[in-house]
Each structure stands twice: as C-alpha cells, then as structure tokens.
C-alpha positions as CSV (number, residue, x, y, z in Angstrom):
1,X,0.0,0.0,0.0
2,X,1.9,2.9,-1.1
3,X,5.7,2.1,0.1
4,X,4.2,0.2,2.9
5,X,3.7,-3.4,3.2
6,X,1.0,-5.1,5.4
7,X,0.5,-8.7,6.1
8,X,-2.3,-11.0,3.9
9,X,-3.0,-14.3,5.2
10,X,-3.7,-16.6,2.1
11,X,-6.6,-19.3,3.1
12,X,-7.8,-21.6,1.3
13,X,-10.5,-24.4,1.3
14,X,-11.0,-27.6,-1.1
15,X,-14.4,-28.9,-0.6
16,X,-16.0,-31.7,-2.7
17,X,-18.7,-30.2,-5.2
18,X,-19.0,-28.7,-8.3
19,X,-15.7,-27.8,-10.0
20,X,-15.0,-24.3,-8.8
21,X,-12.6,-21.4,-8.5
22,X,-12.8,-18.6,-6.3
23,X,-10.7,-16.2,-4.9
24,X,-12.9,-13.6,-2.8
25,X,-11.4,-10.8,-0.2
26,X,-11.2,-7.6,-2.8
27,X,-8.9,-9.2,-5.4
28,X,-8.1,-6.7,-8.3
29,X,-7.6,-7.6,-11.7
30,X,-4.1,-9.2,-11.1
31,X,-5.1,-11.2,-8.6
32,X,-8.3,-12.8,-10.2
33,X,-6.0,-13.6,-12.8
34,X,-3.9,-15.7,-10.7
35,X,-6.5,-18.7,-11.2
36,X,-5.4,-19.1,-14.5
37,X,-1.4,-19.2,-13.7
38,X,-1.8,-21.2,-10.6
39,X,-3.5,-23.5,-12.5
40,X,-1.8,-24.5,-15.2
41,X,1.6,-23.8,-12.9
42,X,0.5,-26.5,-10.7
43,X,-0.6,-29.2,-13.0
44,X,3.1,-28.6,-15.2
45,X,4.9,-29.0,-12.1
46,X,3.6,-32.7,-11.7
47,X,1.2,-32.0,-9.2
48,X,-2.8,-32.7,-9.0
49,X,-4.8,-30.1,-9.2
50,X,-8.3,-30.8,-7.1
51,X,-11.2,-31.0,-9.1
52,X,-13.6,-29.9,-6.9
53,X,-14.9,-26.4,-5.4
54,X,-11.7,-24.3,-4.1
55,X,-12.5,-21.0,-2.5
56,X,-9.3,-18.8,-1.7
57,X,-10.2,-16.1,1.0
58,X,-7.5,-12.9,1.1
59,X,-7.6,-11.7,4.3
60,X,-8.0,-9.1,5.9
61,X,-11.2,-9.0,3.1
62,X,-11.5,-5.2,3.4
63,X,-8.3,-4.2,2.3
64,X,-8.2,-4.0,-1.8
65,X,-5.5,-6.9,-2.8
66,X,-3.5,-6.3,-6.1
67,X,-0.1,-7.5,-7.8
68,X,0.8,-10.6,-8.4
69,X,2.8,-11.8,-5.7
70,X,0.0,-14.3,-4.1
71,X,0.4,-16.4,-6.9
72,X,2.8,-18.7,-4.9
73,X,1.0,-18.7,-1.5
74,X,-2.4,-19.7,-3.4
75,X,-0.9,-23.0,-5.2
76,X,0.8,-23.8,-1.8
77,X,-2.3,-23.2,0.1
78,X,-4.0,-25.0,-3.0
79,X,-1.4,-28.2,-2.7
80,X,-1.6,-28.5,1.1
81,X,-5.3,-28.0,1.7
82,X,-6.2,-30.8,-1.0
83,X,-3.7,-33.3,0.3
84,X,-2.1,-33.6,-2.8
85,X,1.1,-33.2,-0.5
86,X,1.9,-34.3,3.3
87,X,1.3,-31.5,5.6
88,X,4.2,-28.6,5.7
89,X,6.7,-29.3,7.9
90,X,7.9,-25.8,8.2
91,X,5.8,-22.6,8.8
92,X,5.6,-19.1,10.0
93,X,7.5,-18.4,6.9
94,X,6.4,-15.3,4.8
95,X,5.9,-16.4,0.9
96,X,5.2,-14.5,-1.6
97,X,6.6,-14.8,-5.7
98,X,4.3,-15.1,-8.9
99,X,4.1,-18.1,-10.9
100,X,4.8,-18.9,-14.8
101,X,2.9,-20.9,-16.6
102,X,5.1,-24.1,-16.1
103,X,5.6,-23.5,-12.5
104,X,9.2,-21.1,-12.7
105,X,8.9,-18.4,-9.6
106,X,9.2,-14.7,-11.3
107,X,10.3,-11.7,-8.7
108,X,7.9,-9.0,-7.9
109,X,7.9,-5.4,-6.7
110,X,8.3,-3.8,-3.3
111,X,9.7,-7.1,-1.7
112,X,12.2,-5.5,0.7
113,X,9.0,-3.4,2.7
114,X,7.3,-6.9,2.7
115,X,10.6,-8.4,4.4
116,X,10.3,-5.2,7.1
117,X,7.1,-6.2,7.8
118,X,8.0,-9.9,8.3
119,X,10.4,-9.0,10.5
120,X,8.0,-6.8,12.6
121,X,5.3,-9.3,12.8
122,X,7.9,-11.7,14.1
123,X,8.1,-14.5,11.6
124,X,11.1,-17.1,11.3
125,X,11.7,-16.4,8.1
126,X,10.4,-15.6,4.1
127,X,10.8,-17.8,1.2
128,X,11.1,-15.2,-1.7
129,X,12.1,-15.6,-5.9
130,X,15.4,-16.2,-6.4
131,X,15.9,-12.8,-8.5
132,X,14.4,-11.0,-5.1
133,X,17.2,-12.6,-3.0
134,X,19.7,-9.7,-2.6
135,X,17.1,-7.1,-2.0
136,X,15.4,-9.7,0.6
137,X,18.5,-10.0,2.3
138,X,19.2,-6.9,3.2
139,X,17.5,-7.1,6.7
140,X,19.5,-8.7,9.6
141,X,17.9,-11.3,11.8
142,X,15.5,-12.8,9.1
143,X,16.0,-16.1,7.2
144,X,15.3,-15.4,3.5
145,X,15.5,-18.5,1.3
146,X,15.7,-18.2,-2.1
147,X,13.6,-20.4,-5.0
148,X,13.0,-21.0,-8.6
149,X,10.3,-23.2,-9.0
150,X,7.2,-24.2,-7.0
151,X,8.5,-28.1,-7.2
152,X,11.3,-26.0,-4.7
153,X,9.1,-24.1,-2.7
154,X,6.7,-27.3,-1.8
155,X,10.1,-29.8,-1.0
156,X,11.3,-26.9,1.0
157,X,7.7,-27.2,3.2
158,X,7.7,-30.7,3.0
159,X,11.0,-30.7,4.7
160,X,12.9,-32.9,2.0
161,X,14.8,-29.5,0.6
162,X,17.9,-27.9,3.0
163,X,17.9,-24.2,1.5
164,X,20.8,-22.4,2.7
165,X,19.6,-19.2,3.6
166,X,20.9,-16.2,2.1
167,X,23.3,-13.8,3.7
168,X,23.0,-10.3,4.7
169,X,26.7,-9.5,4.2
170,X,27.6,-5.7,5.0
171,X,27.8,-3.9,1.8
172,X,31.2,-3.6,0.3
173,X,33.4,-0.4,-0.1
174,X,33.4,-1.6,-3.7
175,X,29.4,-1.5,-4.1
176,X,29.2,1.9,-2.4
177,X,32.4,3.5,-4.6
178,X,31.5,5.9,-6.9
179,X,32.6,5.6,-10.4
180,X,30.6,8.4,-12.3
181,X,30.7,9.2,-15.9
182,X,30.9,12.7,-15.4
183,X,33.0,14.8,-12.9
184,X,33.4,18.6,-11.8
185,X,36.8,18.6,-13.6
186,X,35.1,18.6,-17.0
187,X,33.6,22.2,-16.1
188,X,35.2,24.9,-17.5
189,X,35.0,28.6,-16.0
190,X,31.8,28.9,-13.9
191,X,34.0,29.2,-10.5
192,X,31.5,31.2,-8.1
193,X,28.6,29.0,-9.5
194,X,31.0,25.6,-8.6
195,X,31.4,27.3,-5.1
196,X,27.6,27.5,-4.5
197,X,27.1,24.1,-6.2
198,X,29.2,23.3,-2.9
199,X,27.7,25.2,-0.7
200,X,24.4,23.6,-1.7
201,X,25.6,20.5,-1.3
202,X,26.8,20.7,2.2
203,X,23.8,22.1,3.8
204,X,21.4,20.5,1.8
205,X,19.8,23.6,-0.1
206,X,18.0,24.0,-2.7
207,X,19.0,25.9,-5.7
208,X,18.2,27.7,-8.8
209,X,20.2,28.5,-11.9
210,X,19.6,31.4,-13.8
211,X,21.8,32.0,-17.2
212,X,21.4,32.1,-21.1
213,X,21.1,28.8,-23.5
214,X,24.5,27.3,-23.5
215,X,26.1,28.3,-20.4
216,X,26.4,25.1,-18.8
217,X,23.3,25.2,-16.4
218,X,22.7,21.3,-17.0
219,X,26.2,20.6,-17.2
220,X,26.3,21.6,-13.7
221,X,23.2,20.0,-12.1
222,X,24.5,16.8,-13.5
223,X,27.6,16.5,-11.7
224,X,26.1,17.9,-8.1
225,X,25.6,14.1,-7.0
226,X,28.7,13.3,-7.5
227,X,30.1,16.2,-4.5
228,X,27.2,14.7,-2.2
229,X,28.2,12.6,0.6
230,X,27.3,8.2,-0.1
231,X,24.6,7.2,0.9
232,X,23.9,6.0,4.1
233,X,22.9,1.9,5.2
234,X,19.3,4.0,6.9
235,X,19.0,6.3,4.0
236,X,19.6,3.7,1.3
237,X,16.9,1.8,2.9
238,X,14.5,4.3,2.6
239,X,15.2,4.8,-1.4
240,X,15.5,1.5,-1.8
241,X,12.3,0.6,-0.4
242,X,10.7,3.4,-3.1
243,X,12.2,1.8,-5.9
244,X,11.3,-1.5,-5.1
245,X,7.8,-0.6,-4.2
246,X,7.3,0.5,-8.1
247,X,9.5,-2.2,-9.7
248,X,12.4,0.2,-10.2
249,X,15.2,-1.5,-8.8
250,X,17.6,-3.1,-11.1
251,X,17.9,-7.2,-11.3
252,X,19.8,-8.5,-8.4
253,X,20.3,-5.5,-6.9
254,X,20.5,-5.2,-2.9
255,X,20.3,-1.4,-2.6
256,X,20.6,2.2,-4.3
257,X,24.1,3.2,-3.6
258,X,24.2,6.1,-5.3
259,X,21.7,9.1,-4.3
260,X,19.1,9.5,-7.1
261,X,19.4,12.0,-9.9
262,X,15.8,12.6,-11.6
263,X,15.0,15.0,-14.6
264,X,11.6,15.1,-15.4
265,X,10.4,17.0,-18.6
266,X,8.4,19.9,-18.3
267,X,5.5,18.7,-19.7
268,X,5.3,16.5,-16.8
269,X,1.8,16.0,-15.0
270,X,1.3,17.0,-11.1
271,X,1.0,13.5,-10.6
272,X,3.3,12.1,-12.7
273,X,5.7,14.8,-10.2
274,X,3.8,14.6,-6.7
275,X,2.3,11.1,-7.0
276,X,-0.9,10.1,-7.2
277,X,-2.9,7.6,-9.6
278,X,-5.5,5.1,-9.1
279,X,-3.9,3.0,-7.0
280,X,-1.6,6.0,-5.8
281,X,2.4,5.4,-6.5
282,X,5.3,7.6,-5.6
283,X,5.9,10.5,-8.1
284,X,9.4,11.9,-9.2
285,X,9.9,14.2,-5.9
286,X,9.2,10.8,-3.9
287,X,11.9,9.1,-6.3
288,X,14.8,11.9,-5.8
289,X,14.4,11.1,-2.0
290,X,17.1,11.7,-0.2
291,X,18.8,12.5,-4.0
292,X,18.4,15.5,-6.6
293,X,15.1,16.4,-8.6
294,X,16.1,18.7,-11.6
295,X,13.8,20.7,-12.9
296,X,14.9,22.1,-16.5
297,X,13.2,25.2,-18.1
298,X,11.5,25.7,-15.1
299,X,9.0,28.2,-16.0
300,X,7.8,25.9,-18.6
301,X,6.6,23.5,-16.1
302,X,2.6,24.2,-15.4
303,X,2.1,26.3,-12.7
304,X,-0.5,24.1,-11.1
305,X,2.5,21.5,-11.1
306,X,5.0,24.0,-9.9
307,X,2.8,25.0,-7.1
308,X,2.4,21.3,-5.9
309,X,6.0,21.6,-4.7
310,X,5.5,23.8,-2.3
311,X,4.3,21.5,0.3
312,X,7.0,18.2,-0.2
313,X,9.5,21.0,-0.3
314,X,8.5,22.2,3.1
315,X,7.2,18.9,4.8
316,X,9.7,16.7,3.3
317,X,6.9,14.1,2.6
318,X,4.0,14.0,0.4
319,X,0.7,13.1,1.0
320,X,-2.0,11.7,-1.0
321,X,-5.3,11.2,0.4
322,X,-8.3,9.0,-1.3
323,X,-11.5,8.1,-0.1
324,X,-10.2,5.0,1.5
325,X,-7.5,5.9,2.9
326,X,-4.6,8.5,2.5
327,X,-0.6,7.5,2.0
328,X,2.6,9.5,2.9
329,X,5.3,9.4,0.6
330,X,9.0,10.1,1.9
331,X,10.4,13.5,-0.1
332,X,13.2,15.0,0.9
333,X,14.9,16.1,-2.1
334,X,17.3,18.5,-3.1
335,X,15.5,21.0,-5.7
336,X,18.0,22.3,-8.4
337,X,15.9,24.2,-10.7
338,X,17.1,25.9,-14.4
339,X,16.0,28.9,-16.2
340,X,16.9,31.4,-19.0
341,X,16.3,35.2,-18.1
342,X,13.9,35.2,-20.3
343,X,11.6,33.6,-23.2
344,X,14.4,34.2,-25.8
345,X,17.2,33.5,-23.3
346,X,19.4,36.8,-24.1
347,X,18.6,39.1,-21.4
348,X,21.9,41.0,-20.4
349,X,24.1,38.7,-22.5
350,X,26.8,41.0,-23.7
351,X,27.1,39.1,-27.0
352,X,22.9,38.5,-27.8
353,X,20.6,40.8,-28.7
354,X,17.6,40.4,-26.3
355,X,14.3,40.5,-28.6
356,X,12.1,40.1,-25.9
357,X,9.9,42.9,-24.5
358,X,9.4,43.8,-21.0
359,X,6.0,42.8,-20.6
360,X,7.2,39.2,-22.0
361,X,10.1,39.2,-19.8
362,X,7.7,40.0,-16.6
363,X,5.4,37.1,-17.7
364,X,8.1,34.8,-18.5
365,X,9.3,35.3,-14.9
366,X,5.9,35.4,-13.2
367,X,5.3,31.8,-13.8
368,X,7.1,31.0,-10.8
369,X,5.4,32.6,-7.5
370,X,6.7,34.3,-5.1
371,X,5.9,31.7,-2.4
372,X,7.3,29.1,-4.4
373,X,10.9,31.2,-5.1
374,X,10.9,31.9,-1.5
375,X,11.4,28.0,-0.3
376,X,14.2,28.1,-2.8
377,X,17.8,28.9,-0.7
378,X,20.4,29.9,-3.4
379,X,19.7,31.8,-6.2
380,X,22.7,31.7,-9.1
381,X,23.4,34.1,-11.9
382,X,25.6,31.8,-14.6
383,X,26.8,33.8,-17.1
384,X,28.5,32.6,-20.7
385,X,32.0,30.8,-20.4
386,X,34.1,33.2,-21.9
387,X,36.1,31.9,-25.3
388,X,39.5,31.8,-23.6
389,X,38.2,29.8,-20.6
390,X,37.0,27.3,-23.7
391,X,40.5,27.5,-25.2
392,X,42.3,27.1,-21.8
393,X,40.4,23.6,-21.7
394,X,41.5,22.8,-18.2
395,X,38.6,22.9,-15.2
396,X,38.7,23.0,-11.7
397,X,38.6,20.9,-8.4
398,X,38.0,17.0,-9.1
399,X,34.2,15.8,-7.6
400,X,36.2,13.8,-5.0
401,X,38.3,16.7,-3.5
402,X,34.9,18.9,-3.0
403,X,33.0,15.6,-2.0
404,X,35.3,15.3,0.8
405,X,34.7,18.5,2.0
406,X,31.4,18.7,1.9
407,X,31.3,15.3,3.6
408,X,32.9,17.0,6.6
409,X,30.6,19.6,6.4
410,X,27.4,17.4,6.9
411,X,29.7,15.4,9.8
412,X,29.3,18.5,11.5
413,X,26.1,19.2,11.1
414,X,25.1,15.6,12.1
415,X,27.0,15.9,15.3
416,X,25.6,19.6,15.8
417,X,22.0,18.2,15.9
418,X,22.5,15.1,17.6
419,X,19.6,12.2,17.6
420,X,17.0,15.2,16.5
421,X,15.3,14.4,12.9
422,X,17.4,17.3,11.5
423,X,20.1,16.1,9.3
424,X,21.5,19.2,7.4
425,X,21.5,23.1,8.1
426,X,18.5,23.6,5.4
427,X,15.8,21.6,7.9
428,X,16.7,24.2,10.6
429,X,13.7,25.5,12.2
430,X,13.5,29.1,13.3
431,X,14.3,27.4,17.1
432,X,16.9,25.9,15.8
433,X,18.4,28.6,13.7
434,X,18.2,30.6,17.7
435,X,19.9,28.3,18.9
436,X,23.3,27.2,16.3
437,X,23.0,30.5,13.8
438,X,24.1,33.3,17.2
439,X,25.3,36.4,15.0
440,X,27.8,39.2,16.1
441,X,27.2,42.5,15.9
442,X,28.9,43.2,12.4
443,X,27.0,40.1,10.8
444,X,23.8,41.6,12.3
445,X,24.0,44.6,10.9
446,X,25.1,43.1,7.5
447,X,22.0,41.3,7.2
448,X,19.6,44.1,8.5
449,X,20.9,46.0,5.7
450,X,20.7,43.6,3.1
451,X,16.7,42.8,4.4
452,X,16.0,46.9,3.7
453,X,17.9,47.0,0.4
454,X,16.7,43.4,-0.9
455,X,13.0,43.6,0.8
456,X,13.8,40.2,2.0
457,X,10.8,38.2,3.7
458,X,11.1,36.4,7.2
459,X,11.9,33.0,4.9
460,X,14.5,35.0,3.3
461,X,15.9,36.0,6.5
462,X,16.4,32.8,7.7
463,X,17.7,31.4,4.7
464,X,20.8,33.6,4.5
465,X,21.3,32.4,8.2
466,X,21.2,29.1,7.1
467,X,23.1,29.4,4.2
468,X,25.9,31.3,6.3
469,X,26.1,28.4,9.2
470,X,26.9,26.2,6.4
471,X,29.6,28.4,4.7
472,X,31.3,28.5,8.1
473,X,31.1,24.9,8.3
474,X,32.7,24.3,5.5
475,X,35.5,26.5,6.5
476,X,35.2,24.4,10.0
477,X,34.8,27.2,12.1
478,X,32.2,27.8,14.9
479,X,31.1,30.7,14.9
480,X,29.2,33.0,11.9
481,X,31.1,35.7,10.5
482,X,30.3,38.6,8.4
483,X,32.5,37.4,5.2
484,X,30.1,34.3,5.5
485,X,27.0,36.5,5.9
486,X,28.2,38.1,3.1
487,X,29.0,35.4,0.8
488,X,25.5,34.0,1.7
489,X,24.1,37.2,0.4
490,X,25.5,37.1,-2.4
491,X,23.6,33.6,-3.3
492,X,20.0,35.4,-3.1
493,X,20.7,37.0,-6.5
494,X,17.2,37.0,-7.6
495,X,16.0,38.8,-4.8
496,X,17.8,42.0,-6.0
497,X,16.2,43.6,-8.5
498,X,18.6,45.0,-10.4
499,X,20.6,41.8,-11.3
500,X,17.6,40.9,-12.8
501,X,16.0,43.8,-14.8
C-alpha cells in the first residue's frame, strides 16, 4: 500500500462439489488472474490439481489486494489443503513470488518493505524468488530462502529440501564506490557557481540557476551528486524501499548506492511529479528522496505542477489522500531548478541581442510565484563561459576533493544536531536557527541591511542564516562571520532587483 507493506494471510478451502474457483477478499484484476497461472503452474509441475470447489479467501477482506505476488501462496495453500502433499513441515514463513505458466517463480515489486514487515510481525523467516534474493536479504535477523520453482518451494515445506539461507553480508566499499561518468573537472569557468554548487551540497539547499542557453546550467546539475556525501545503510533503505515498491530496482540489486538523480520534462503531470494515480504510486519528488530532482526550463513546467511543490518542499513528505485511505510518501529532495532570463534566453548577454519585451520578460518570470521562489535557498546568476576559458580547456577541483569536504561539512552538522530528525543546516527551524546561527554584531548589521535593500521576507531572512552556518562549516569554524554572511548574500541574487531587470 503505497511504500508500505502489510500482512495477507492466504486461506484456502477444497471442498467436494462442483468444480469451482474462487478467490474472494477484494482481489483486483491481477489477482483474479492468478487462477489461471496457478493452475496450469501446478498441473506442469507434476502436481494434482483438485477437481472440486476451491474457495481462496485474502484476508483481511476489506483491504483491496493487487499484484501478483499471491500467486505462490495460493498453489501452496492450494497443494496442502487438498492433500495432494503431506502437511508442511515448516511454517511461520512469509511467501510471496508469482508463478509462470510451467511452475518457474518470477520476482515482484516492493519485496524488501514486505521483508520489514515480516520481521516486525515476528516471523522465522520468508521464502522469496530467487531474482528477489539480494534485495530480501538486506535485513538482519531474518532467514530469507531463495527459489525457482514451486516443485522448490513445496520440498522446501515438506522438509525434504535444505535451502541455505541467504546472507545479509555488509555492503562492500566496492558497491558503495563511486565511479561516475561525469566529474566537476570537465567544467570549464563557472568558479563562483562551482562554489555555490558546494555550498548547496553541504547544507542540503535547494537551488536555482539562472543564465542564457549554452552556459552550462545542465552541465552543472548533473555533476552535483557526484560532490554529495554516499549514501547511508538508513537512508539507502529508505530509497530502496521506493524503488522497489514500483519495480524500479535493477535485477539483483541489494540497494541504491548512489543518491538519485531525476530530470523530469516539463510537460510532466502533477501526478506524474507529486504522486498520485488510481492506485496512488510515488511521483518523481518521492523518487529523488534523499537525492536530486532537476527541474529544466522551469517556467515551462505548469504552474499548477510548480505550485504542488511547495508542500514536499516544506514537509519533506508528500501526502496523497483518497476516499479509502490516504498514504505519505517520503520527499526530501534537493531541488536544483534551471532557467533562461527570459523567453528568448538573451537578457543582459553582452554578445545576444535580447528581442524580448518587457511585458514578455515580466510574464516569462511570473510563472514561478513568489511563495514558491521563496522555499528556494540559493539563487545563481551563470553567465556565458568566456572563449578563452574554452580554449584554456582545463577545469577546476576534481568531484572527489569537493565531495570530501562537503562530507565533513554534513559530519558537522550531524553531530551539531544530535539524535534530532534534523540532518542538514537547510531543515533548521527558526528554534533551531536561535539556537546554532548566534550572529555578532557586524554580521547583524550586515543582514539588516541587506533585508532593507533586498526587501527580503522572514523565509529570506532565515535562509541567508542558514546558508551562512553552512559556509562556516565548510570552512570548519564555529562561529558565523560577516564574510560568511556576506557570501551567503550574495547567493540570493534573484531577490535584488537589479541583477535581474
């Protein structure tokens, strides 16, 4: 349901009468279909299947069943209650796999929240596909045994089949090394936007670039995972358990190592971005958890969609309510948003000619609302690279020198906030920005004068508080000072006026 997984106890009932087959307890399509695979899976596998009146009962019968993972606990259920087979030897085992047509086990989706729930409800153990084994393994203190066939699954009841079960070994510095395809090295020029690129990555803020076509805006948003700290084992769990849940995760794969990336296009819907559906499923800013959404041309995205993003921004989860029930979806995501000037890209290029009017320019901008802009940290201008920055062809920093910085940085931070739910500078509340963001003096009346020049609102007050504590972390220091104050100013471009008329 959602990301979650709750328990379904399979029963089922061979009675003598008229051949029948019924599965009752809100089955949805997939799972009515399951008569068919079970079927023929059973009677391919050498087994009998009963010829009399078999009712299946999916309980608890109020809750809507779908997918087709009850395939396997069906037949089983199916085999034993007929007495086609001895009685199990084995139970309080979670099983769950769907069948082919000649009795093979296929994986299915959102396995490892199904093994959390095992382990909750205090089973011994699950017996899961064999292409669901890594994922399934991941939890300590559970037996997972992996199988293939049903012929497997009903030996390994019956007692005559020893599985081995499989191991939850500690992931490898190999697995979580990482190898990207791009690198910070490859940009050329662009130093102050690098620096808040930084910045944003070790406190967590969201950002927004602002430059003409071909400046290198996507260039940039590309390579900001790869200066964000690895995963860790409780965050990876969390993604993981997303991508599994909508049959994302990759063929033998354990967990997401690497923090999601995610570029929707702009004609995206608000669903398709929030969530939401039928049977509701986790949209892209529930996919970028604990990762990067990257939103390209972003006054191009509706603004219906745009405004949706207010709230996961803010909560760091999303909810989508139904008439039966409503789910939470985990979002906390780094926003990096792109932009041209305006609708012809040109504005205050030296070397274009801007043939947009005002009036265009003003509606081109006004797309994105205020509130919106507000929830948005950094703000950076990103000019042209210059020719003989292109001709010098050598770039900057390496990702792994700034990663390692920035890793430091959110070490800090971690430490600073202790066991709260707070995990980088940008979640600070107003209490905690009181408490860890103390300002002297000359800082104060740095920002006081920025707020009456810039018109800055109470959210962008505290951001450039936030955005200062994490400057002076990454230069290790304690205390706030005014050249971080400063700097941080300088990162709310679009809030003064003039850089942008």
């Amino acid at each position: 349901m959602g990301i979650d997984a709750y328990r379904v106890e399979v029963e089922v009932d061979v009675s003598p009468g008229l051949p029948a087959f019924t599965i009752v307890g809100l089955p949805e399509t997939s799972v009515k279909e399951s008569k068919e695979r079970v079927k023929s899976a059973i009677t391919n596998s050498g087994y009998v299947f009963p010829d009399d009146r078999i009712t299946v009962n999916l309980a608890p019968a109020h809750v809507r069943k779908s997918g087709t993972g009850f395939d396997l606990p069906i037949a089983l259920g199916i085999l034993f209650a007929s007495r086609s087979i001895p009685n199990p030897e084995r139970s309080q085992h979670l099983v769950l796999g769907e069948l082919s047509l000649d009795g093979r086990i296929k994986p299915i989706a959102g396995v490892l929240s199904m093994v959390i729930t095992a382990k909750e409800a205090g089973l011994q153990g699950i017996v899961a596909p064999y292409e669901n084994r890594k994922e399934a393994s991941v939890v300590d203190d559970l037996s997972v045994f992996a199988i293939k066939t049903l012929s497997e699954a009903v030996e390994f009841f019956m007692g005559t089949l020893d599985l081995i079960p499989e191991t939850s070994d500690p992931i490898d510095s190999e697995e979580t090394a990482i190898e990207d395809e791009v690198d910070f090295s490859e940009i050329l020029g662009q130093e102050h936007v690098k620096r808040g690129l930084e910045v944003a990555a070790a406190g967590g803020h969201n950002l927004i670039m602002v430059g003409p076509p071909g400046s290198g805006k996507t260039m940039l948003a590309r390579r900001l995972p790869t200066i964000l700290p690895p995963l860790s084992f409780e965050e990876a769990i969390e993604t993981t358990r997303i991508y599994s849940a909508v049959g994302m995760l990759r063929k033998d794969q354990r967990l997401l190592t690497r923090r999601p990336f995610r570029a929707p296009h702009h004609t995206i819907s608000d669903a398709g971005l929030i969530g939401g559906g039928h049977a509701p499923r986790p949209g892209e800013v529930s996919l970028a958890h604990h990762g990067v959404l990257f939103l390209d041309e972003f006054p191009e995205f509706k603004k219906p969609v745009l405004e949706a993003l207010r709230q996961p921004m803010e909560d760091q989860e999303v909810t989508i309510s139904r008439a039966a029930s409503a789910l939470t979806f985990p979002s906390a995501f780094m926003l990096v948003a792109a932009m041209n000037p305006c609708p012809c890209g040109y504005h205050m290029d030296p070397k274009h000619e801007c043939r947009c009017t005002d009036s265009q320019i003003l509606k081109y901008r006004s797309r994105i609302s205020g509130p919106l802009m507000d929830r948005i940290d950094i703000h950076m201008e990103v000019p042209a690279v210059p020719h003989k920055e292109i001709r010098r062809g050598t770039g900057g920093e390496p990702s792994a020198s700034i990663r390692k910085r920035v890793s430091e940085a959110r070490r800090l931070q971690r430490e600073r906030f202790g066991k709260t739910q707070i995990t980088c500078n940008a979640k600070m509340s107003s209490r905690h920005i009181k408490r860890y963001c103390p300002l002297d003096p000359d800082s104060m009346h740095l920002l006081e004068m920025a707020m009456d020049r810039l018109g800055l609102s109470a959210r962008g007050y505290n951001r450039i508080i936030k955005i200062a504590r994490t400057i002076a972390d990454l230069s290790d220091m304690e205390a706030i000072a005014p050249a971080h104050v400063a700097e941080a100013i300088q990162y709310r471009s679009l809030d003064r006026g003039k850089s942008m008329s």
